[in-house]
N, C-alpha and C positions, 0 to 999 in steps of 0.2 A: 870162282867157278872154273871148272875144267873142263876144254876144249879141243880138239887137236893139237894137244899139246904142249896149251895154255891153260896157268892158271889165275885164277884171279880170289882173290877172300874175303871174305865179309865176317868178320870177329875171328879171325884165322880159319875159318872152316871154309873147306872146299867141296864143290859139288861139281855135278856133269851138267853140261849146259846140251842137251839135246835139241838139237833142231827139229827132231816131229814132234814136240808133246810143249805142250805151251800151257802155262799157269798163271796167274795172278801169283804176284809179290805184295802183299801188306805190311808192313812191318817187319819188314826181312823174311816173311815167312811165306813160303809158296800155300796157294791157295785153289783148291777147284772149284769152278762152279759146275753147277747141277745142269744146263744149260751150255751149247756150244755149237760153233757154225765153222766151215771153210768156204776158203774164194776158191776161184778156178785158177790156174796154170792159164793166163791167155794166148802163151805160144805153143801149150800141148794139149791143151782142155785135161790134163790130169787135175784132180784135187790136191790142192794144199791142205796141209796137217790141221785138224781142229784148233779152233784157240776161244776161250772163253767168254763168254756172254756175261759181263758184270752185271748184277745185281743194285740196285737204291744202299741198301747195304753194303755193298763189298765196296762202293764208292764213300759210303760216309766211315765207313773201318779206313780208307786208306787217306782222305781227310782228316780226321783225327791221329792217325799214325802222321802224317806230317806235320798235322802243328803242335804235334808231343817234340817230334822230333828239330823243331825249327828252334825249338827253347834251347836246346841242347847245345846247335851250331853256332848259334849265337853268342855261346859261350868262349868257343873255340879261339884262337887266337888267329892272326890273318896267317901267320906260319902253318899253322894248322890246317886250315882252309886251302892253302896252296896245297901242301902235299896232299891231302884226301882230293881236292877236282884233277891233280895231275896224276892222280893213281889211276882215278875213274879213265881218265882222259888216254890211258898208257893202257887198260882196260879194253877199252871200245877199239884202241889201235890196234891191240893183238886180236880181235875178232873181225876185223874189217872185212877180210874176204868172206867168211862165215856170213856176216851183213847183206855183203852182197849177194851171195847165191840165194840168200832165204829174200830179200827185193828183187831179183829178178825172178823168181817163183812168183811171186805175189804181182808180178807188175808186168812179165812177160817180156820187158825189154832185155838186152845183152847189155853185160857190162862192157864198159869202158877201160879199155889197158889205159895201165898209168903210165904205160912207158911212152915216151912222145920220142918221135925221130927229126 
């Protein structure tokens, strides 16, 4: 996915990781539901961006896409497994900031500088 200048891939393919529009992921594949709600901003009372209302269904689609997919990893070799959770894990690092401003929307606290004196 692409981010402020981050990218990240999932079967090589890149997308825009947008912070207002939020979707269900099933099987790699973004997903809407018919159904959707926002919290509030507790430090602005503004609204945060809609995000999906799962379905009985969209949970038993994304159960079944993981235990398709659990067969698969199981396969992989522990080499393997290292580099795909430190990709995910190098993933999550480049969006860290991104992370945090969409949790302090949602949670209304201020983030915490990393930097310590």
């Amino acid at each position: 996915m692409t981010t402020n200048g981050h990218t990240n891939g999932t079967n090589g393919a890149s997308k825009t990781l947008d912070w207002t529009k939020f979707s269900n992921v099933i099987n790699g594949e973004l997903r809407q539901t018919s159904e959707t709600r926002h919290s509030i901003n507790p430090s602005t009372l503004e609204e945060n961006p809609e995000v999906p209302v799962s379905t009985q269904k969209d949970i038993d689609d994304a159960v079944n896409a993981a235990r398709a997919a659990a067969d698969a990893w199981a396969d992989k070799s522990i080499a393997e497994r290292q580099k795909a959770v430190q990709a995910y894990a190098d993933g999550l690092d480049a969006l860290k900031d991104d992370f945090a401003k969409m949790l302090t929307k949602e949670q209304g606290k201020p983030v915490r500088s990393r930097k310590r004196i």
